[in-house]
PDB file of N, H, CA, C and O in Angstrom:
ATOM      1  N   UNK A   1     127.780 142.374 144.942  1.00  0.00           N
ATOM      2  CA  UNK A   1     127.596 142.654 146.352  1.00  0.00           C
ATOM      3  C   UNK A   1     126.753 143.907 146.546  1.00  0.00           C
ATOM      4  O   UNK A   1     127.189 144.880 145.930  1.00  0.00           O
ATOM      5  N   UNK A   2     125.494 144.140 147.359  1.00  0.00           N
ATOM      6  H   UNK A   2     125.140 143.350 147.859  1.00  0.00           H
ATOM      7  CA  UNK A   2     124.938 145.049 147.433  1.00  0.00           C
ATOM      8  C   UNK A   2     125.913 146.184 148.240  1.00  0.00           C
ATOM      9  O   UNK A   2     127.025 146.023 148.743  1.00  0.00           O
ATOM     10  N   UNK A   3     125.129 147.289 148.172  1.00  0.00           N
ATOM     11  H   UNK A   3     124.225 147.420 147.764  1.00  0.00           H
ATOM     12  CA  UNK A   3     126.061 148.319 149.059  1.00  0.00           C
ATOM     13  C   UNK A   3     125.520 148.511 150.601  1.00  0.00           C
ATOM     14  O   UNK A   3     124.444 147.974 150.862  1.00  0.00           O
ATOM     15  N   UNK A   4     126.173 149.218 151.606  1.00  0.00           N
ATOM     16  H   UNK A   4     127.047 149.654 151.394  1.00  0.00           H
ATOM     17  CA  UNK A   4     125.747 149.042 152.860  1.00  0.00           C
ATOM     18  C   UNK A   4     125.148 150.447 153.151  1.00  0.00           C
ATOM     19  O   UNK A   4     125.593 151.452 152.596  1.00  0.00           O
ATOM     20  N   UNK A   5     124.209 150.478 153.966  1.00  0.00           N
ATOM     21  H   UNK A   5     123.847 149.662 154.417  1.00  0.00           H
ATOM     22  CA  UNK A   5     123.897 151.578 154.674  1.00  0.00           C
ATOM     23  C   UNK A   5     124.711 152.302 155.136  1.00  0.00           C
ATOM     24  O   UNK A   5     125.460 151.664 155.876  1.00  0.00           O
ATOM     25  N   UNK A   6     125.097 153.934 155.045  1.00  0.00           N
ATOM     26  H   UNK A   6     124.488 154.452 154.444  1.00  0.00           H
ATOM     27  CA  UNK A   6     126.170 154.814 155.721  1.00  0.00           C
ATOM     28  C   UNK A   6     125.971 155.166 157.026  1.00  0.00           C
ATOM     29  O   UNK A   6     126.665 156.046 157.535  1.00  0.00           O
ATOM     30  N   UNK A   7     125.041 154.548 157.689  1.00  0.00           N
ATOM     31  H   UNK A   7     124.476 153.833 157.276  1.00  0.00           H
ATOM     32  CA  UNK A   7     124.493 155.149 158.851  1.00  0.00           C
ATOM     33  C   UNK A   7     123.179 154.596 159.752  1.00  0.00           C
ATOM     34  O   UNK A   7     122.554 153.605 159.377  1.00  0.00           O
ATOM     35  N   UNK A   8     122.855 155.267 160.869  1.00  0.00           N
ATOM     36  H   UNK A   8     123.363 156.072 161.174  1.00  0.00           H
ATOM     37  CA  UNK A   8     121.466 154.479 161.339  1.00  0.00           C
ATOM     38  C   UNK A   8     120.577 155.567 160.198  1.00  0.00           C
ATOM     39  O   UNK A   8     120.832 156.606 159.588  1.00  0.00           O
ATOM     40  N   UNK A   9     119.646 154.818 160.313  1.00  0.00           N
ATOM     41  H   UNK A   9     119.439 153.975 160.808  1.00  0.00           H
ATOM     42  CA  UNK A   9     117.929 154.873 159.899  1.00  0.00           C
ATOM     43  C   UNK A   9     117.461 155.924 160.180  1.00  0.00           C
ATOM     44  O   UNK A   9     117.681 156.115 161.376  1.00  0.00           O
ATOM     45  N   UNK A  10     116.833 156.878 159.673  1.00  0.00           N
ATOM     46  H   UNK A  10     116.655 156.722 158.701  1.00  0.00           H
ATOM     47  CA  UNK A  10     116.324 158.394 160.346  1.00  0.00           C
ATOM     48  C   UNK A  10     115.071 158.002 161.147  1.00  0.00           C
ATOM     49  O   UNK A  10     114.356 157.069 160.782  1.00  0.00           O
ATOM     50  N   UNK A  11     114.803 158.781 162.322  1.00  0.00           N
ATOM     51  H   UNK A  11     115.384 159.539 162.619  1.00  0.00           H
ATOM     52  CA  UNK A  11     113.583 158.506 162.801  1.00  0.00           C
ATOM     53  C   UNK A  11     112.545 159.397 162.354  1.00  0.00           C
ATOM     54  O   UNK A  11     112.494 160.626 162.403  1.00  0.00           O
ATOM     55  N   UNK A  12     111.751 158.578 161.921  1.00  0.00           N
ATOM     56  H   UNK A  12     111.793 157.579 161.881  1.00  0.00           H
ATOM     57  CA  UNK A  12     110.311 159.544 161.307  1.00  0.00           C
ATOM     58  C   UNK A  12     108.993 159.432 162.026  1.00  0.00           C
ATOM     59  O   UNK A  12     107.935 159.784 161.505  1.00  0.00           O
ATOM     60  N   UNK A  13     109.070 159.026 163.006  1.00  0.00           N
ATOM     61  H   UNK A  13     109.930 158.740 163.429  1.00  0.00           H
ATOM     62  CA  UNK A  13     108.248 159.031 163.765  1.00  0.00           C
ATOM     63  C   UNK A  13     107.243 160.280 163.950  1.00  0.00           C
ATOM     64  O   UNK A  13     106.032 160.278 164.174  1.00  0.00           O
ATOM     65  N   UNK A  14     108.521 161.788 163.711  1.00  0.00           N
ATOM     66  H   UNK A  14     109.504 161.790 163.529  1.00  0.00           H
ATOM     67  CA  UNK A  14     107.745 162.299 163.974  1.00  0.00           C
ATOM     68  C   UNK A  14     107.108 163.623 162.815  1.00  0.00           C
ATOM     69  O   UNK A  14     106.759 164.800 162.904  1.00  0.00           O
ATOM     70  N   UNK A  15     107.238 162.499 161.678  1.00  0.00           N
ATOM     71  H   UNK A  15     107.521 161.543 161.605  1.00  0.00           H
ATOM     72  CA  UNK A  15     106.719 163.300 160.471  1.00  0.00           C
ATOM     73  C   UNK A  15     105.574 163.438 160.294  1.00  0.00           C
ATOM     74  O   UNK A  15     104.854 163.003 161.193  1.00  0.00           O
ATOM     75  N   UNK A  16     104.989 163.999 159.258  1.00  0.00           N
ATOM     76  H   UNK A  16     105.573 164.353 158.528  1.00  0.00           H
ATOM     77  CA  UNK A  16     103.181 163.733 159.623  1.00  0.00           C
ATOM     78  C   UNK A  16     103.464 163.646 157.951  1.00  0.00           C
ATOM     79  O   UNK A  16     104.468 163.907 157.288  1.00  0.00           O
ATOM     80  N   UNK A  17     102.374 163.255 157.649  1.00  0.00           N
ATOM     81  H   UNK A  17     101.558 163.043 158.188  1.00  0.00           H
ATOM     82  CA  UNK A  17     102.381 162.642 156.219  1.00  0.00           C
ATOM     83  C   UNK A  17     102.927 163.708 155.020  1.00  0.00           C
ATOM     84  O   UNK A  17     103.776 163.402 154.182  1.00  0.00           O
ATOM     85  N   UNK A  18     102.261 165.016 155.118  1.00  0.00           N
ATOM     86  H   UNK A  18     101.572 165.264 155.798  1.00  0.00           H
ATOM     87  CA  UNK A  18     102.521 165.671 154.133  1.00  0.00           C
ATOM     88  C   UNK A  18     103.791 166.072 154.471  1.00  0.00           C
ATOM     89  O   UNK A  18     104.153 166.734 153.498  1.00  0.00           O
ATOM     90  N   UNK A  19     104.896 166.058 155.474  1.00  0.00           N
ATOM     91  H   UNK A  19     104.602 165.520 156.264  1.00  0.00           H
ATOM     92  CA  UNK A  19     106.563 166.330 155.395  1.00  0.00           C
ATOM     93  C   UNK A  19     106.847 164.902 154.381  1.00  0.00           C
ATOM     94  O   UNK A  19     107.560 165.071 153.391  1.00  0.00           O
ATOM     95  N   UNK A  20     106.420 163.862 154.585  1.00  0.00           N
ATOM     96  H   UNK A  20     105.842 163.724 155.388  1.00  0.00           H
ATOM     97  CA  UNK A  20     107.032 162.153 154.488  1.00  0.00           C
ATOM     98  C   UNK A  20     106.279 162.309 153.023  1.00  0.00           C
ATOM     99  O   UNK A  20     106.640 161.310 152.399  1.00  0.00           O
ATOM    100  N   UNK A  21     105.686 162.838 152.453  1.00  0.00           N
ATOM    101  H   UNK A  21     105.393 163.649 152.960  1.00  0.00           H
ATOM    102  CA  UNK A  21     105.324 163.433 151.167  1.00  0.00           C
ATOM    103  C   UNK A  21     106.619 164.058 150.111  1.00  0.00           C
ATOM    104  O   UNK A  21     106.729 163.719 148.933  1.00  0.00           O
ATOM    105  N   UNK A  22     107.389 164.865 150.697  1.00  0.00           N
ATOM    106  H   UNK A  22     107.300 165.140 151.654  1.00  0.00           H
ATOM    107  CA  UNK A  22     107.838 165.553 150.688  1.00  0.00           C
ATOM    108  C   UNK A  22     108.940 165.075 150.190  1.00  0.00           C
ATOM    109  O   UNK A  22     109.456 165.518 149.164  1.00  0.00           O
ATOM    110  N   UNK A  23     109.479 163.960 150.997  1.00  0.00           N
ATOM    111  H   UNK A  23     109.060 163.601 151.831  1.00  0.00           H
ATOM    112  CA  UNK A  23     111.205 163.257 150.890  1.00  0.00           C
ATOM    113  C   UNK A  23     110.930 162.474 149.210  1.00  0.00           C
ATOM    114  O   UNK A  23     110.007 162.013 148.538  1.00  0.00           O
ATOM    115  N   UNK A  24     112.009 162.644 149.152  1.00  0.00           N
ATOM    116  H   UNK A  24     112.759 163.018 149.698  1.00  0.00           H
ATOM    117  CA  UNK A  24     112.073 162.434 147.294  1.00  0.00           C
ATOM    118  C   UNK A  24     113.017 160.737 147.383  1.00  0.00           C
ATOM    119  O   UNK A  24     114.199 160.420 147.517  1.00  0.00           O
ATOM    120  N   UNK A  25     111.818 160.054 147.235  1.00  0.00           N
ATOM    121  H   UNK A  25     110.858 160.311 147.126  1.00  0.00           H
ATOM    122  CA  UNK A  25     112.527 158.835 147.252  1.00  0.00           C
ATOM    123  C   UNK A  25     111.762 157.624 146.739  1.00  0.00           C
ATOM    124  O   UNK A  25     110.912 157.260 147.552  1.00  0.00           O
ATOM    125  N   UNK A  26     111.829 156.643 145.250  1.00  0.00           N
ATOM    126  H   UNK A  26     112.519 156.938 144.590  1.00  0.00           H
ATOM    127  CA  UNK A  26     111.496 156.221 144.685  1.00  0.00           C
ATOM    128  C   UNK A  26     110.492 155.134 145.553  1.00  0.00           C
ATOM    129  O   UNK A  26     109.298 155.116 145.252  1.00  0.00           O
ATOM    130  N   UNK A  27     110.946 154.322 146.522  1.00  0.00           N
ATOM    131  H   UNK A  27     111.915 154.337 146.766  1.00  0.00           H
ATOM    132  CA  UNK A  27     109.943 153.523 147.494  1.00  0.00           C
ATOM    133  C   UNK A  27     109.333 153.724 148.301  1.00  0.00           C
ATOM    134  O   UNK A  27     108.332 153.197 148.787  1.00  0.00           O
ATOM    135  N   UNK A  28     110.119 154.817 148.585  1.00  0.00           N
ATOM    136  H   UNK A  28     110.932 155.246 148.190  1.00  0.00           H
ATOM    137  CA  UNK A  28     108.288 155.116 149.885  1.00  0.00           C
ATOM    138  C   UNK A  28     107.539 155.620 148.757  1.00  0.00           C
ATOM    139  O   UNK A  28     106.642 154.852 148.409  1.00  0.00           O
ATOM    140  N   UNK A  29     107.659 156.888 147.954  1.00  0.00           N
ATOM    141  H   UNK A  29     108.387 157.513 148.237  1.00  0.00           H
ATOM    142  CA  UNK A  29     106.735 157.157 147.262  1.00  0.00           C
ATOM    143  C   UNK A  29     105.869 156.206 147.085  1.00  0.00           C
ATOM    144  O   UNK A  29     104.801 156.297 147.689  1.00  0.00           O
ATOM    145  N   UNK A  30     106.169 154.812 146.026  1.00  0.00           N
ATOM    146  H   UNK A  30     107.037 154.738 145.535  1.00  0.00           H
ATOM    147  CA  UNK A  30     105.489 153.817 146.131  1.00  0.00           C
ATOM    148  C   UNK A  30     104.322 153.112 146.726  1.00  0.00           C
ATOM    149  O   UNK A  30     103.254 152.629 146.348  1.00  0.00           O
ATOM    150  N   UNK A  31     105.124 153.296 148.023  1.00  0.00           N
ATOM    151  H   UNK A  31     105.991 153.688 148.330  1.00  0.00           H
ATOM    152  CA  UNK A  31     104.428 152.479 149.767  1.00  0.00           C
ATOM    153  C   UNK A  31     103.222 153.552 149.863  1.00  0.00           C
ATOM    154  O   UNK A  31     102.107 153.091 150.107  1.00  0.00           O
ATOM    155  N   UNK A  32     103.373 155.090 149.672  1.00  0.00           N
ATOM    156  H   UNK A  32     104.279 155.464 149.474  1.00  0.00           H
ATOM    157  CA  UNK A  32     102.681 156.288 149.695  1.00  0.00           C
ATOM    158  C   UNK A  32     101.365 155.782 148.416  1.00  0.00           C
ATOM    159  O   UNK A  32     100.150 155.631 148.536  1.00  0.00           O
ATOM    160  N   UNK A  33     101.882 155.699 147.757  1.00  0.00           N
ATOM    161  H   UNK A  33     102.869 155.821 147.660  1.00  0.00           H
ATOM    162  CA  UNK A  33     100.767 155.321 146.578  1.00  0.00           C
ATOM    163  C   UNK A  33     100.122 154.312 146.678  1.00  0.00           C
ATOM    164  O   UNK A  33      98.973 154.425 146.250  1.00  0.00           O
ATOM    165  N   UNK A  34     100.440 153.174 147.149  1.00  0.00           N
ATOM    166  H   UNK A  34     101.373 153.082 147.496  1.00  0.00           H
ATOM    167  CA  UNK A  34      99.755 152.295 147.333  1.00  0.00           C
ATOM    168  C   UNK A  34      98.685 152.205 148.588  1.00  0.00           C
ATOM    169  O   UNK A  34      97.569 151.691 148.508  1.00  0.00           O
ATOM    170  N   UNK A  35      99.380 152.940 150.010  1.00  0.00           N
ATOM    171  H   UNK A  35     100.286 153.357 150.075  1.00  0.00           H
ATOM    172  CA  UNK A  35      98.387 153.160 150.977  1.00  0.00           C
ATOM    173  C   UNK A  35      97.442 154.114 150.219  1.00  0.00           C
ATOM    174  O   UNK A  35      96.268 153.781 150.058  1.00  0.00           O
ATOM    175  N   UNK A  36      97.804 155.027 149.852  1.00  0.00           N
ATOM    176  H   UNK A  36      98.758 155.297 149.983  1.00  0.00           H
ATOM    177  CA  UNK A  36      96.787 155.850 149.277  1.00  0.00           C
ATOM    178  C   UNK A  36      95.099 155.556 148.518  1.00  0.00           C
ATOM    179  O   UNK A  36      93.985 156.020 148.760  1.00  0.00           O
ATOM    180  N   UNK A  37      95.662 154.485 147.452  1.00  0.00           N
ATOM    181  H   UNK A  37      96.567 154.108 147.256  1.00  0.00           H
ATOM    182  CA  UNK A  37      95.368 153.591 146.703  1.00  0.00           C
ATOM    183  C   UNK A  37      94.004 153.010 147.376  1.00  0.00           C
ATOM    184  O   UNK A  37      92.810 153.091 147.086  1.00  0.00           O
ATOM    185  N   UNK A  38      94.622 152.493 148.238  1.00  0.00           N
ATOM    186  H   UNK A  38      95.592 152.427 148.474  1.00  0.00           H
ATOM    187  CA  UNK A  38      93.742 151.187 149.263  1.00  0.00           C
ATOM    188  C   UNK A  38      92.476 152.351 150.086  1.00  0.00           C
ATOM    189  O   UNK A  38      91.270 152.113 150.158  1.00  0.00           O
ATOM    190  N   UNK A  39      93.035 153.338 150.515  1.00  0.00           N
ATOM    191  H   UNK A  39      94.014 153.532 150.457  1.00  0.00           H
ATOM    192  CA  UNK A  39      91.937 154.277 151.191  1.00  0.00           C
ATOM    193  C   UNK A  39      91.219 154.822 150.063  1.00  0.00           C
ATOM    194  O   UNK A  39      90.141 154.875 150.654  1.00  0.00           O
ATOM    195  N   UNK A  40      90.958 155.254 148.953  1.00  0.00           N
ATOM    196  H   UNK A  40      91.834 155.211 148.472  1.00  0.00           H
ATOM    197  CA  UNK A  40      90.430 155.356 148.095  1.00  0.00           C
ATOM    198  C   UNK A  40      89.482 154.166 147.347  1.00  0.00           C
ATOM    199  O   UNK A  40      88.327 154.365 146.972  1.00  0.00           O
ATOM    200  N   UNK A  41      89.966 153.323 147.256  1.00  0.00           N
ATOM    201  H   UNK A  41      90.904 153.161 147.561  1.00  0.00           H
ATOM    202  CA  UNK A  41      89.458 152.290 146.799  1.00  0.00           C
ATOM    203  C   UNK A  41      89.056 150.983 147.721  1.00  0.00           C
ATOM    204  O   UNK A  41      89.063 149.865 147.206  1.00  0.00           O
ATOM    205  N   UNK A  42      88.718 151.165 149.057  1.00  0.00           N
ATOM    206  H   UNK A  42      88.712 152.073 149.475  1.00  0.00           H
ATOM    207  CA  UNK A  42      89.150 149.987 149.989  1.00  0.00           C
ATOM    208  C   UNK A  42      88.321 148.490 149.289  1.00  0.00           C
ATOM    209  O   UNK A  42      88.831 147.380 149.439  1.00  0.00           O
ATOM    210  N   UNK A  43      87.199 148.660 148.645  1.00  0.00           N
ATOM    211  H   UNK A  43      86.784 149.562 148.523  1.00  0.00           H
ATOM    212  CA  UNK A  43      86.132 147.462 148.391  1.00  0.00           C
ATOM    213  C   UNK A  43      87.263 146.542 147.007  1.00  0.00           C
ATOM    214  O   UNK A  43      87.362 145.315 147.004  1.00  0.00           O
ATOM    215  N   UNK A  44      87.734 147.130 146.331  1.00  0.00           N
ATOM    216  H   UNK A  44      87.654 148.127 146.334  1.00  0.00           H
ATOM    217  CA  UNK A  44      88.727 146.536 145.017  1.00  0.00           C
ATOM    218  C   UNK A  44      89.590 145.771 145.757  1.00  0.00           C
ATOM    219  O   UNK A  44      89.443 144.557 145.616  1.00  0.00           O
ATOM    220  N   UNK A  45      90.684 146.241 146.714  1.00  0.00           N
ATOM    221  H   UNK A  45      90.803 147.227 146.829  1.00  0.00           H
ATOM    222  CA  UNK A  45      91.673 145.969 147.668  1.00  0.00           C
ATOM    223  C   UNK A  45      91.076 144.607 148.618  1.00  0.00           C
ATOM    224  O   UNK A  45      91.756 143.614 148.876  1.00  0.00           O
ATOM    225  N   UNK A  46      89.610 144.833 149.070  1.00  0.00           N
ATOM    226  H   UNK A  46      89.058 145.640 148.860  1.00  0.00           H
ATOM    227  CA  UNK A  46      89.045 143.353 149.614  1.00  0.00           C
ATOM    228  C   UNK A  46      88.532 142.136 148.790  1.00  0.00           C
ATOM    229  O   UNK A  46      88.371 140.950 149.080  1.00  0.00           O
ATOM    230  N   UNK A  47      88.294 143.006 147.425  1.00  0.00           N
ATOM    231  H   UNK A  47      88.425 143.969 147.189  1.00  0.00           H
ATOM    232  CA  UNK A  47      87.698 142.137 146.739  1.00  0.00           C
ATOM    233  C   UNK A  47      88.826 140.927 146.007  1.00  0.00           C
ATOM    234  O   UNK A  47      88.776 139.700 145.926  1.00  0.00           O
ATOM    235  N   UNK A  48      89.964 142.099 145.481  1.00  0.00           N
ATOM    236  H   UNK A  48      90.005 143.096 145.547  1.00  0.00           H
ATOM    237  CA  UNK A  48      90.973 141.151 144.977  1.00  0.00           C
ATOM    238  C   UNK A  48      91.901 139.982 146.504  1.00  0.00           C
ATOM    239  O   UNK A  48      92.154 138.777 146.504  1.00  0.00           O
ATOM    240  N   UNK A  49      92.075 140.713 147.236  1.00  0.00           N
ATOM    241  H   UNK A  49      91.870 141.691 147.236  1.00  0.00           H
ATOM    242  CA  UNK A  49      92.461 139.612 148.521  1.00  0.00           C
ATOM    243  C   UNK A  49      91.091 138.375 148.755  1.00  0.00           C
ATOM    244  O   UNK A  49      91.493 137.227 148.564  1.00  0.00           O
ATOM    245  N   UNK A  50      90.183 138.436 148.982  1.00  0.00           N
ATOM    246  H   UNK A  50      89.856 139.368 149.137  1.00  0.00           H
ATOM    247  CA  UNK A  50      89.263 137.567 148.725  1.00  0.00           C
ATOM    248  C   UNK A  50      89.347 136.522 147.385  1.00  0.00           C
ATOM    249  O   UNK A  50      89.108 135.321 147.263  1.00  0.00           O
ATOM    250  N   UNK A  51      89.678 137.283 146.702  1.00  0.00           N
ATOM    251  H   UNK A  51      89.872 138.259 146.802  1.00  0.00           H
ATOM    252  CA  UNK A  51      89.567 136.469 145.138  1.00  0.00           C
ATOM    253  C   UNK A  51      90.781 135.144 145.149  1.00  0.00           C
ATOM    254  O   UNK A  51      90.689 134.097 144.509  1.00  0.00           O
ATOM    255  N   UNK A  52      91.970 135.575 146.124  1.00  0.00           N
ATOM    256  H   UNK A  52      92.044 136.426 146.644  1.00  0.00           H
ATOM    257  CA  UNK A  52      93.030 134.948 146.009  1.00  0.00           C
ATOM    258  C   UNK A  52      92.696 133.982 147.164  1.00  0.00           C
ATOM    259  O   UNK A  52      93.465 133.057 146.904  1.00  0.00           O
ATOM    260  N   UNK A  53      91.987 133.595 148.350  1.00  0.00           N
ATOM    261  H   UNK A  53      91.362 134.346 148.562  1.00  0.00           H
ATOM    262  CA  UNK A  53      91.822 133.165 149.434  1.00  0.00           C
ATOM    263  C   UNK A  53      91.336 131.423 148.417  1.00  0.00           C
ATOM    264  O   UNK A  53      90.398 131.267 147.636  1.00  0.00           O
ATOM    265  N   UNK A  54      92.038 130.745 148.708  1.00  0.00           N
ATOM    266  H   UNK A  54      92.800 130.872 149.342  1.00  0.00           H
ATOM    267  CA  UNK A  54      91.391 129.019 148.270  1.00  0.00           C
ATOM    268  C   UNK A  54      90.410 128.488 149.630  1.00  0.00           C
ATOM    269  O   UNK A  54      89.864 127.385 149.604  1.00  0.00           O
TER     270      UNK A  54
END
């Protein structure tokens, strides 16, 4: 059985990236790296979505 959330959801609305940088947490980091990723590299990111299109 998974475990449940202790609570509501924090609102981050009003973080700006480098606080949301900051929070030490294995998936956003992730989500962080990967947007990152895509703005750095945007033509790889179209090229491989294209590649997959039948």
């Amino acid at each position: 059985m998974g475990g449940r959330c202790g609570g509501e959801l924090p609102d981050l609305s009003g973080v700006d990236l480098r606080e949301l940088r900051g929070i030490e947490h294995p998936v956003l980091a992730e989500v962080l790296d990967g947007l990152v990723e895509r703005v750095l590299r945007p033509a790889e990111v179209l090229n491989a979505f294209d590649s997959g299109v039948v």
